[in-house]
C-alpha positions in Angstrom: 77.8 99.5 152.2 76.2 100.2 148.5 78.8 103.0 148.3 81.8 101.0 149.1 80.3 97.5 146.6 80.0 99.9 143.5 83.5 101.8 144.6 84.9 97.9 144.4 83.1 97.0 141.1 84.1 100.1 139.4 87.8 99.7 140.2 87.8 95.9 139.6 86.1 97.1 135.9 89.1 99.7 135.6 91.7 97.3 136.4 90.7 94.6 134.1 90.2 97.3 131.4 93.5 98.4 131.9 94.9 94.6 131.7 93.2 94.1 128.2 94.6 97.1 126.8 98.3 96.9 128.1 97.9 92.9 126.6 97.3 93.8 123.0 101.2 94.2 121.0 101.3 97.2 119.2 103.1 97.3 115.9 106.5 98.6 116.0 106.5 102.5 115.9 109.9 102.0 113.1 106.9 100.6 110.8 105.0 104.1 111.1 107.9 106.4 110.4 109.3 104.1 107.8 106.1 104.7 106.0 105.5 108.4 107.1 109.1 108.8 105.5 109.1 106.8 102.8 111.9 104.8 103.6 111.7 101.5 102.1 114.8 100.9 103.4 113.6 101.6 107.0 110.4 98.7 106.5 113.4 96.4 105.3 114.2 96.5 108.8 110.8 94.9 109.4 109.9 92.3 106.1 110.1 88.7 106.7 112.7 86.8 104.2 109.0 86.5 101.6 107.0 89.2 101.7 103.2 88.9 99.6 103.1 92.7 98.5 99.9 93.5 96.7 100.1 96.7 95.1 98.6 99.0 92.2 100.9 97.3 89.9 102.2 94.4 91.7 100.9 91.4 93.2 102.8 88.3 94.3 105.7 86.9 96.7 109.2 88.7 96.7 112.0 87.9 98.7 113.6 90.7 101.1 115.2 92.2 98.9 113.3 92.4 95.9 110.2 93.7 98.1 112.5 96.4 99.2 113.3 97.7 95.7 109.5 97.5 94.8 108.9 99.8 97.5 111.4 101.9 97.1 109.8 102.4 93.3 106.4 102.8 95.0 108.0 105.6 97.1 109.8 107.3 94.7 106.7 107.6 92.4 104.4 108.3 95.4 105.7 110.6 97.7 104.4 110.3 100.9 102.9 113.3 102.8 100.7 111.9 106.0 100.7 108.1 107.3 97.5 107.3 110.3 97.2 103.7 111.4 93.5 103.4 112.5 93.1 100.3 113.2 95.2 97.4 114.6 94.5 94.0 116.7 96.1 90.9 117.1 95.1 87.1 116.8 97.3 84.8 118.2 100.7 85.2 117.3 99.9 87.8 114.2 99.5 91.6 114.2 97.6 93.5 111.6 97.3 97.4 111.4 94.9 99.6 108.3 95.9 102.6 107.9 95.8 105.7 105.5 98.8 106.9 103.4 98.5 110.5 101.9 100.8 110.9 98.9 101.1 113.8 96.8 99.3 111.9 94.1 96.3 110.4 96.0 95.3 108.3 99.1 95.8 104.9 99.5 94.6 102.1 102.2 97.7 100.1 103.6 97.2 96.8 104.7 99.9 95.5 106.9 100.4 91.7 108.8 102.8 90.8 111.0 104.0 87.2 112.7 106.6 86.1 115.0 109.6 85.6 113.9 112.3 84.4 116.7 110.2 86.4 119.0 110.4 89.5 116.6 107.2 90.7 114.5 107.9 90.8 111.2 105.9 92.0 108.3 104.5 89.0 106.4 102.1 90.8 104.0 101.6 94.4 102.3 98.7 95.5 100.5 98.7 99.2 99.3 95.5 99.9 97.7 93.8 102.9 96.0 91.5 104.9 98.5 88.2 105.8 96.5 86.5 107.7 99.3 
């Protein structure tokens, strides 16, 4: 009887495991291999109509467009050799990920968020920042 109570608890633990995971969104893979290629074109794809980017150099709101070409500077200075998300979670209706960009000229700490928009996540807010460690 004890055998067949902790069989039952263990796969009821399993199963609701499993539901919590598969419930969390997970950011768009395109976001990854835009960054891991350095396609600021490719995150275009993804940037709300304002994006806050806040960068080594830059820091404010930019419209589509203008956040693309600041990017696009950012890549062509800093060319990218490794991108890792290792972290990312959700709150309500936004999506954040950190992660670690390798460039050929140093590491940096990416800071990404991402809302709903018409039932599509889009990227709200960049920070690329200087990794001191």
């Amino acid at each position: 009887m004890k055998k067949k109570l902790f069989t039952a608890a263990g796969l009821l633990f399993l199963m609701t495991v499993f539901l919590a995971v598969q419930e969390q969104p997970r950011i768009p893979a395109g976001i990854s291999i835009a960054f891991r290629s350095g396609s600021a074109a490719g995150l275009s794809e993804y940037l709300n109509s304002t994006v806050e980017l806040v960068m080594p150099d830059k820091e404010d709101f930019y419209s589509k467009s203008v956040a693309e070409s600041i990017l696009k500077d950012f890549f062509t200075r800093y060319h990218t050799r490794e991108f890792v998300i290792r972290h990312q979670g959700a709150k309500g209706d936004a999506q954040y990920a950190i992660a670690v960009l390798e460039t050929d000229k140093g590491n940096f700490r990416v800071y990404f968020l991402l809302k709903k928009v018409n039932d599509n996540p889009l990227i709200h807010q960049i920070r690329i920042e200087a990794d001191n460690e």
